[in-house]
ZATI-14958 format. One record per residue (C-alpha): residue number from 1; chain; x, y, z; residue in one letter. Coordinates in nm, 2 decimals. Layout:
   k c   east  north     up r
 NUM A      X      Y      Z A
...
***
This chain:
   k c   east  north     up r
   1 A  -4.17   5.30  -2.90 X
   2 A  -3.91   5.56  -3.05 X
   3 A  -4.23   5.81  -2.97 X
   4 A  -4.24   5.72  -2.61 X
   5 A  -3.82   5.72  -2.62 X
   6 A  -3.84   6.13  -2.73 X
   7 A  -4.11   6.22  -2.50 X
   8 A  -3.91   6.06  -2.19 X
   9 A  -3.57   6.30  -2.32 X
  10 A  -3.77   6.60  -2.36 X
  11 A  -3.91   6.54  -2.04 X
  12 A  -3.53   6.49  -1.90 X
  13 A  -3.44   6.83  -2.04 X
  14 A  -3.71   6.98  -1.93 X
  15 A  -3.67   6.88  -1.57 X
  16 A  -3.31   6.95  -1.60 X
  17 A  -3.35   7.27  -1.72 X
  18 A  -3.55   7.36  -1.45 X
  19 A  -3.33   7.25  -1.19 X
  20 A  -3.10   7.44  -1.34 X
  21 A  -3.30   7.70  -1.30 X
  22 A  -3.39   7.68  -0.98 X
  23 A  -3.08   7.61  -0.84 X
  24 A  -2.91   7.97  -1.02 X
  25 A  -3.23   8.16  -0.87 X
  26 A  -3.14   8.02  -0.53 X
  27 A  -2.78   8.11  -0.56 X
  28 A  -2.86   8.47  -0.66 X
  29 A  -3.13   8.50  -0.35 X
  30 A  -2.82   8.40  -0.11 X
  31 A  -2.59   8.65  -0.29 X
  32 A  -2.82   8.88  -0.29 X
  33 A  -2.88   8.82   0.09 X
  34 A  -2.51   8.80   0.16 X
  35 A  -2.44   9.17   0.03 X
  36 A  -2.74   9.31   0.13 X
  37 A  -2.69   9.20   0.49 X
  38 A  -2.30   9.28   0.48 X
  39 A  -2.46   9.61   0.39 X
  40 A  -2.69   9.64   0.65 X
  41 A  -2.49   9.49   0.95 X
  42 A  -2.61   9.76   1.14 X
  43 A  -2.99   9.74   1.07 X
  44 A  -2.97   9.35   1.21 X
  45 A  -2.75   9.47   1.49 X
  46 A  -3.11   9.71   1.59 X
  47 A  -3.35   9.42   1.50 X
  48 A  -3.14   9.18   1.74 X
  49 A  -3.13   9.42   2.01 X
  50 A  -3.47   9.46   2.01 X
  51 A  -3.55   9.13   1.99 X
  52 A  -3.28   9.02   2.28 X
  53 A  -3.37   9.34   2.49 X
  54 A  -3.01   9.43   2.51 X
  55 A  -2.94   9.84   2.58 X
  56 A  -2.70  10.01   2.38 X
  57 A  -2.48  10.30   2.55 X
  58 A  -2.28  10.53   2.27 X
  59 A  -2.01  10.68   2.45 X
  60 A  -1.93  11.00   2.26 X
  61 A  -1.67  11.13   2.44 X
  62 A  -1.30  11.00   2.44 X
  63 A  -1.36  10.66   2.64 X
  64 A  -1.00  10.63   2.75 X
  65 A  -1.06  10.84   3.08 X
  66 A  -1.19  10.76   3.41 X
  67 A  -1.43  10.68   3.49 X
  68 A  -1.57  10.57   3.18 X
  69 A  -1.22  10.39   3.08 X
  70 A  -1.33  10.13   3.38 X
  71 A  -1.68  10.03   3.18 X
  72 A  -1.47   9.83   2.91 X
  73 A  -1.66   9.75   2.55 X
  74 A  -1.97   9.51   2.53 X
  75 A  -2.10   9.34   2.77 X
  76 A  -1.81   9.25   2.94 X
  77 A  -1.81   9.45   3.23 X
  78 A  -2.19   9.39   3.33 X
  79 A  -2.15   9.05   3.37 X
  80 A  -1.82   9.05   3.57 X
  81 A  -1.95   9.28   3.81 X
  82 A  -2.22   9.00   3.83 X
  83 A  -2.47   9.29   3.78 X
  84 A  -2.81   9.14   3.86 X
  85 A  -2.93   9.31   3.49 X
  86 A  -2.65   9.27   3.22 X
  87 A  -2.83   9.30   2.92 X
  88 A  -2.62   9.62   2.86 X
  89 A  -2.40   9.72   2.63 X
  90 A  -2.09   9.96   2.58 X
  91 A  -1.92  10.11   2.27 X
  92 A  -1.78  10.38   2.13 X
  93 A  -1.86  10.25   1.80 X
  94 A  -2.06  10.55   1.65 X
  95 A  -2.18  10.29   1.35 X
  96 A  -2.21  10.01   1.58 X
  97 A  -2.63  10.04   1.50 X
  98 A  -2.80  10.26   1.19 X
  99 A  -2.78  10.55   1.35 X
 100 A  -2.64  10.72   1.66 X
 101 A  -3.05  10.78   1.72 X
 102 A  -3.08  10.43   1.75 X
 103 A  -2.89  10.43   2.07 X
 104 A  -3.06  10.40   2.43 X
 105 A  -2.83  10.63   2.61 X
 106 A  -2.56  10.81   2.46 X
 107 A  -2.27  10.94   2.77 X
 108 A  -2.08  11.26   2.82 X
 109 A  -1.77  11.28   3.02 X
 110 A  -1.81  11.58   3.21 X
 111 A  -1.45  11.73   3.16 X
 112 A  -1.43  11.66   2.80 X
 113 A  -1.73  11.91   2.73 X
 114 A  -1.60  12.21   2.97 X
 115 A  -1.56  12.31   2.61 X
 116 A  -1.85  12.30   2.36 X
 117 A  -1.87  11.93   2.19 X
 118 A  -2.11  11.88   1.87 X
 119 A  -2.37  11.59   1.99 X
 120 A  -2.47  11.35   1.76 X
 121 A  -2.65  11.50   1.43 X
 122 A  -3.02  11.33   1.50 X
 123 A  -3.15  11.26   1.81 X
 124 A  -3.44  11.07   1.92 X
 125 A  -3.68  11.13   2.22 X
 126 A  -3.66  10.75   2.40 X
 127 A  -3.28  10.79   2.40 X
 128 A  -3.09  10.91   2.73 X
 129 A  -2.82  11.19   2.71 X
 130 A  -2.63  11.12   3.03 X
 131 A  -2.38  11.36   3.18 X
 132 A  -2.09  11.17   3.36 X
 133 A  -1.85  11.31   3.58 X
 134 A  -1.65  11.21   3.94 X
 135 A  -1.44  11.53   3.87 X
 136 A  -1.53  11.82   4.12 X
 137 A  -1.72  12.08   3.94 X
 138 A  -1.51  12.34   4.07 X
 139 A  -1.24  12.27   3.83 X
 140 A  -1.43  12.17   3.51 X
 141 A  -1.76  12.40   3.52 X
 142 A  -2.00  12.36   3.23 X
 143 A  -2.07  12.72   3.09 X
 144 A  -2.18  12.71   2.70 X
 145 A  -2.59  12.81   2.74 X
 146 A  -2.60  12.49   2.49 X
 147 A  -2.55  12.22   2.77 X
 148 A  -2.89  12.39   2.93 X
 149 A  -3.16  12.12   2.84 X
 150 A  -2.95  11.93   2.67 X
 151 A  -2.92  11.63   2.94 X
 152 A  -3.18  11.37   3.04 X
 153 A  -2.98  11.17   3.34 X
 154 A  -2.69  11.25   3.57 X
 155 A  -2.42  11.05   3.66 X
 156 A  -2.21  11.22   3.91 X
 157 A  -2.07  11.24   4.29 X
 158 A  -2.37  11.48   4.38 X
 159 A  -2.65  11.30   4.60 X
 160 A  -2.95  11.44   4.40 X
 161 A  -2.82  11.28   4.04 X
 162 A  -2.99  11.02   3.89 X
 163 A  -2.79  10.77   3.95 X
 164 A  -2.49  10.83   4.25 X
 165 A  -2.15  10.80   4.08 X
 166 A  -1.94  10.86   4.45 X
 167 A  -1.66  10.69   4.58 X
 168 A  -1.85  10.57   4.91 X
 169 A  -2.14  10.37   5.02 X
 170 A  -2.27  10.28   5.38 X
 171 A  -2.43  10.02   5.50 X
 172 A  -2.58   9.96   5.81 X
 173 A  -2.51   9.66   6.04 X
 174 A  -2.75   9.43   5.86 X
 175 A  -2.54   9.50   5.54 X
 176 A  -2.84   9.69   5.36 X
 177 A  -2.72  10.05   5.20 X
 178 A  -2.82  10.33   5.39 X
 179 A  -2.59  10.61   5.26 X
 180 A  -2.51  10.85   5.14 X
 181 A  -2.77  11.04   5.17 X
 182 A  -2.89  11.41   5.18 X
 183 A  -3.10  11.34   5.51 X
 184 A  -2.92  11.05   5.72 X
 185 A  -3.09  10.95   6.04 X
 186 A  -2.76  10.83   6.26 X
 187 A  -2.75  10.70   6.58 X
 188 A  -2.64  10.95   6.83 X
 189 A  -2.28  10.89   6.93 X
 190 A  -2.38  10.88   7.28 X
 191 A  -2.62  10.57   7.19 X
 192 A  -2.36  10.38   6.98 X
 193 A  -2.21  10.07   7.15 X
 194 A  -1.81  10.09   7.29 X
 195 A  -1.56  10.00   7.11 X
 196 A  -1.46   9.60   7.16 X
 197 A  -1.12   9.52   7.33 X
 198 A  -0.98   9.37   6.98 X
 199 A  -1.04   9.77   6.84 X
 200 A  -0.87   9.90   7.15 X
 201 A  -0.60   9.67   7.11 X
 202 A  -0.53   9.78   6.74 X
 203 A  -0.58  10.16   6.86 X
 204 A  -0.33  10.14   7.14 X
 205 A  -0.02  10.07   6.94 X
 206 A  -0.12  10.42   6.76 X
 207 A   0.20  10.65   6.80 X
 208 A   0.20  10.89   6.52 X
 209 A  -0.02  11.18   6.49 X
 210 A  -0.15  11.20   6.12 X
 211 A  -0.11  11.13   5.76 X
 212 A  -0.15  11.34   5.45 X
 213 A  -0.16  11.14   5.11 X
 214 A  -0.14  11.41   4.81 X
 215 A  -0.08  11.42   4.45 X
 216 A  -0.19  11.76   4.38 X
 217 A   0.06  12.01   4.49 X
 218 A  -0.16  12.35   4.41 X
 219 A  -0.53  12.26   4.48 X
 220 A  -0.85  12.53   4.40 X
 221 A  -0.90  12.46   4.78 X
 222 A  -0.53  12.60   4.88 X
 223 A  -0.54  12.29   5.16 X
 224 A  -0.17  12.30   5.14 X
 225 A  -0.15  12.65   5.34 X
 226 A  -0.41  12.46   5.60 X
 227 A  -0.14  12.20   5.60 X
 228 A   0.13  12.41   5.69 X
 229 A  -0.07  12.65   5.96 X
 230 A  -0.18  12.31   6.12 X
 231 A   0.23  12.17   6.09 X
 232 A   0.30  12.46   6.27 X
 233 A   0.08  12.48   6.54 X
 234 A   0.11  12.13   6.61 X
 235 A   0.51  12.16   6.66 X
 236 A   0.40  12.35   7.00 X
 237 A   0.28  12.02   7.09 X
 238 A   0.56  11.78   7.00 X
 239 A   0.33  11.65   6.72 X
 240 A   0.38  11.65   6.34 X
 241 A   0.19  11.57   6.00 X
 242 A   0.38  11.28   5.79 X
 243 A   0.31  11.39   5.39 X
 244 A   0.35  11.17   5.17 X
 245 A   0.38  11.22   4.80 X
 246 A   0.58  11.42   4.59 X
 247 A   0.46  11.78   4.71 X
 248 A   0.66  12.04   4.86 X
 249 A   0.70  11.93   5.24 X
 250 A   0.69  11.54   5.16 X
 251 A   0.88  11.35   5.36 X
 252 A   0.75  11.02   5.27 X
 253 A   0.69  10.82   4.93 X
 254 A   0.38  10.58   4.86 X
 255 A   0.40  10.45   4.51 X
 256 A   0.06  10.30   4.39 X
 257 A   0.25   9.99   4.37 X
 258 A   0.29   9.98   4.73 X
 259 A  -0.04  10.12   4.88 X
 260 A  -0.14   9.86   5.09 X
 261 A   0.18   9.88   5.26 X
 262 A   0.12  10.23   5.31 X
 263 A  -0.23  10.22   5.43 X
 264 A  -0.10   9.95   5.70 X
 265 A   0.08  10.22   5.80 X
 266 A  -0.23  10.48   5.87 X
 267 A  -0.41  10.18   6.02 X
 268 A  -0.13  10.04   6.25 X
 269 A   0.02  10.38   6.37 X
 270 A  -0.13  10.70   6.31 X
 271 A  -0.38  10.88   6.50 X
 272 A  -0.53  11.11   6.25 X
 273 A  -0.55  11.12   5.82 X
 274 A  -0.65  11.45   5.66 X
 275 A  -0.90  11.38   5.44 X
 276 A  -0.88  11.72   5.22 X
 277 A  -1.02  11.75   4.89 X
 278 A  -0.86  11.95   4.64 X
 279 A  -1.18  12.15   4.54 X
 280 A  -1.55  12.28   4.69 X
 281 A  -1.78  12.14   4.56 X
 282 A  -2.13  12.01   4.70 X
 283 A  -2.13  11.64   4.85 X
 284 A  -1.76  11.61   4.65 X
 285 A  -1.58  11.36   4.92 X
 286 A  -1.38  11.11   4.76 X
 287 A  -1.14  10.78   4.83 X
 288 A  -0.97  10.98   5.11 X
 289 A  -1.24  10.98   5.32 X
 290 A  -1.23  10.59   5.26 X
 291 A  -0.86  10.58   5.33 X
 292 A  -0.88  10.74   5.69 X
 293 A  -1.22  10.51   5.77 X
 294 A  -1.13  10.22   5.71 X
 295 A  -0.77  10.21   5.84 X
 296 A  -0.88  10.30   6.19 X
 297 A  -0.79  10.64   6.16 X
 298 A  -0.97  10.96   6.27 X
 299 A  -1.07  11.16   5.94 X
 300 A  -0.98  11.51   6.00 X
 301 A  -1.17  11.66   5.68 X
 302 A  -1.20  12.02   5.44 X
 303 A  -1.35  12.06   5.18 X
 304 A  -1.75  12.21   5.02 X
 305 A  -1.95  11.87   5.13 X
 306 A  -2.22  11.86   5.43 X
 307 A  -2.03  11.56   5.56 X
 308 A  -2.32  11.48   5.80 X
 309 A  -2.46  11.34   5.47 X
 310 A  -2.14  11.08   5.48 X
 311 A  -2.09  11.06   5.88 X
 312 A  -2.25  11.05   6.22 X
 313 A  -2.13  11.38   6.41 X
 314 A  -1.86  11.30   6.67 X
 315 A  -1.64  11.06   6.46 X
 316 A  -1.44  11.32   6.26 X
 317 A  -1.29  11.65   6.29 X
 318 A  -1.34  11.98   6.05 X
 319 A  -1.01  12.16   5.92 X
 320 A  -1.32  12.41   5.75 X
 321 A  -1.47  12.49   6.06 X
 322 A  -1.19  12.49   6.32 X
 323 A  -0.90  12.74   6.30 X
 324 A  -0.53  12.54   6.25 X
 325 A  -0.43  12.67   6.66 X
 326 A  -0.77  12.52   6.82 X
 327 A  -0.74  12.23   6.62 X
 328 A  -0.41  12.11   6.68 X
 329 A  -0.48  12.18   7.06 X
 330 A  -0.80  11.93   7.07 X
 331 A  -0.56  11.66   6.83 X
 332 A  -0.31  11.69   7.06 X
 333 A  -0.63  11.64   7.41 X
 334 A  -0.73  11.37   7.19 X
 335 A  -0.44  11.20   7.15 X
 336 A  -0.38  11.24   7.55 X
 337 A  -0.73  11.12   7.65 X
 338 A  -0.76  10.73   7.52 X
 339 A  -1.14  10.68   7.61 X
 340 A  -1.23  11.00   7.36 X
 341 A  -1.00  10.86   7.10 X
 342 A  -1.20  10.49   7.10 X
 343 A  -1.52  10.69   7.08 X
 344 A  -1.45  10.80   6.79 X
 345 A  -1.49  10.46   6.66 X
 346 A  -1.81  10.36   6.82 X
 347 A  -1.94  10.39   6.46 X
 348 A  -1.79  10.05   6.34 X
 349 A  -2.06   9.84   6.61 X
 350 A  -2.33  10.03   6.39 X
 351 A  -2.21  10.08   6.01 X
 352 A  -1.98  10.02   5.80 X
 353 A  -1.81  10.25   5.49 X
 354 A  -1.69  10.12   5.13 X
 355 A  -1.58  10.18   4.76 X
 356 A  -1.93  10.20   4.58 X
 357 A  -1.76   9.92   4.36 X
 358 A  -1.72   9.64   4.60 X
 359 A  -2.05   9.49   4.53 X
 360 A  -2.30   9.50   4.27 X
 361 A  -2.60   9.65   4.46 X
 362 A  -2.37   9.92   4.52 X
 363 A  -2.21   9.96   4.20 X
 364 A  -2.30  10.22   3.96 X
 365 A  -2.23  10.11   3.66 X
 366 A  -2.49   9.79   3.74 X
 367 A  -2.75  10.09   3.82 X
 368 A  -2.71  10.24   3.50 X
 369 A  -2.79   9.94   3.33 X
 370 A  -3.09   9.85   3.54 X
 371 A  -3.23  10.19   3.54 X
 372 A  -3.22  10.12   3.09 X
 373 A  -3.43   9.82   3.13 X
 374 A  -3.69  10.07   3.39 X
 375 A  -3.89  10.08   3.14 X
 376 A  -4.10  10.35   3.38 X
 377 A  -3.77  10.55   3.41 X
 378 A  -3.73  10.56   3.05 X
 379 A  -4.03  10.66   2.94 X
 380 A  -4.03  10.96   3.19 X
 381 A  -3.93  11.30   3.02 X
 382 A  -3.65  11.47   3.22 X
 383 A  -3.47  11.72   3.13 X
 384 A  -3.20  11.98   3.31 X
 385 A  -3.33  12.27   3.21 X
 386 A  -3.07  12.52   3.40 X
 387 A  -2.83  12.26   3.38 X
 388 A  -2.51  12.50   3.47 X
 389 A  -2.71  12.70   3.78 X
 390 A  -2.70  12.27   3.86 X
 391 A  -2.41  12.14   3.81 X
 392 A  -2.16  12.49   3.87 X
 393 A  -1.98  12.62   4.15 X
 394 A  -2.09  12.96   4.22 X
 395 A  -1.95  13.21   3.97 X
 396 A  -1.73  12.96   3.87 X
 397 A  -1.80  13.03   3.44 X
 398 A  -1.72  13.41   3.55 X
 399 A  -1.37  13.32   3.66 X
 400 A  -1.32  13.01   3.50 X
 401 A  -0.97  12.90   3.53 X
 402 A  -0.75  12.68   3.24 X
 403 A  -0.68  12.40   3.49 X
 404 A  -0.52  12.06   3.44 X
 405 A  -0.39  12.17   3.13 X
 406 A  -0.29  11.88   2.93 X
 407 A  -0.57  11.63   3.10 X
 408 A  -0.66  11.54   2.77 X
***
């Protein structure tokens, strides 16, 4: 009896023992497991993007400056854009994953690397270097030999990038996008449908000649000596350009604050807006194209783009190609001769012109993220091999100028 009474104690320890055991190697596994993956935060951040097929995009540059200021951190902005692929991710997190090879695509801002940035110290062949600009190339040229093979992908307001980072898009009358484009098939303007009575309605009350909207008082493209030629050659005509901004010659304010008040103004009552760039640089036509189309208003344009990549022929005028005295003298027939004004908006019965933004088949930023998860795309090699005889102006690193000083 007291023999059976020991063996069930010892048998107590021993079991106690054990669980004791046990219970101190399971607490120092967890431990163990708690440090190691505090350690290696990073090496389960890679594991989970594999296995959740998100795509990581290292922005290297300073991400406070348009346009990549707009694509936010995370994931955030792919989904509210309702991109239709959103598995995508933004950071500027260099340690975000193990290493900065470990990143999909890793983003340049164009102006930030007019000077000679360091890339990241390892790279890896599946990962794309992107360069990003919607600054004209005529004021930030890329000229260190280094940038030559150096990027896989283009994002940028030329037409033959990779991915299109403009300010417009055009669809055609069934709403699918048709433009821009380096070869456009337009309708002839003699084919186009005439303009509806509600159009002619809203063009009759027109009774200013044109607009001028300008923030940069001493462009590469001198457009503000065009300005004052066509000012004063339009005089002879009784007829007059309304500038507004803070230039010299301004008579007129439009705080950002207030632009839809001032873009009821081009729609409701003048004839004309010059749409002149400040620079010349191939297909570089930004918002103020936008601003003259869609307030009713005849674009009068100058600048480096083909804009029959961006409009039909016969709905705009060319400051480039037509000396300030015979332009003012066909705006001033133009203005006297109704029917020619409204065919100059035959174009709305056929197509119609937007910020690439507005939806997300257009946008860009959606494109970036589905052409991550092409997985065709990606595994093509690319590579700009002369990427400055690309992206430059002509003889623009020989006189390269130290503009926008204080940008960054």
């Amino acid at each position: 009896m007291e023999s059976s009474k020991k063996r069930k104690t010892i048998f107590t320890c021993m079991l106690g023992c054990l669980m004791l055991l046990l219970f101190y190697q399971w607490d120092f596994t967890r431990s163990a497991l708690q440090i190691q993956n505090v350690a290696s935060y990073s090496d389960a951040t890679d594991v989970l993007s594999a296995q959740n097929g998100m795509k990581y995009i290292l922005v290297w540059t300073n991400p406070n400056y348009e346009p990549i200021n707009s694509w936010g951190q995370g994931q955030e902005q792919f989904i509210k854009r309702k991109c239709k692929v959103n598995s995508c991710y933004v950071t500027p997190n260099r340690s975000l994953l193990r290493s900065s090879s470990h990143f999909d695509a890793v983003a340049f801002h164009g102006p930030e690397i007019i000077k000679y940035i360091p890339g990241p110290p390892v790279r890896s062949p599946h990962q794309k270097y992107i360069f990003v600009s919607m600054e004209s190339s005529h004021y930030y040229p890329i000229c260190d030999e280094r940038y030559d093979e150096y990027f896989n992908w283009t994002w940028t307001y030329r037409l033959d990038s990779d991915e299109s980072y403009g300010y417009v898009t055009i669809r055609n009358i069934t709403g699918e996008i048709i433009g821009p484009n380096k070869i456009m098939n337009w309708i002839k303007l003699d084919s186009m449908q005439p303009v509806d009575k509600e159009t002619k309605v809203l063009l009759e009350k027109k009774n200013k000649t044109a607009a001028w909207f300008v923030s940069n008082c001493n462009s590469l493209s001198k457009r503000q000596k065009i300005v004052t030629k066509l000012q004063h050659e339009l005089k002879r005509y009784g007829l007059g350009i309304d500038i507004f901004g803070g230039c010299t010659g301004a008579s007129k304010k439009c705080p950002r604050t207030r632009m839809n008040e001032c873009l009821k103004l081009v729609q409701e009552e003048y004839y004309f807006y010059l749409s002149f760039e400040n620079s010349f640089s191939e297909d570089y036509v930004t918002e103020k194209l936008l601003t003259a189309l869609q307030n009713y208003a005849v674009p009068v344009v100058f600048g480096g783009a083909n804009y029959t990549r961006f409009m039909p022929d016969g709905i705009y005028l060319h400051a480039g190609k037509i000396k300030p005295p015979n332009l003012a003298k066909e705006m001033n027939e133009i203005i006297k001769d109704k029917d020619r004004y409204y065919s100059f908006f035959k174009w709305r019965n056929h197509y119609s012109y937007h910020n690439k933004e507005e939806a997300p088949d257009s946008d860009a930023l959606c494109r970036m993220c589905e052409m991550l998860h092409d997985q065709t795309l990606v595994e093509k090699e690319t590579v700009y091999k002369d990427f400055r005889k690309w992206w430059n102006v002509p003889g623009a690193c020989s006189t390269i100028l130290s503009v926008l000083k204080g940008y960054f």
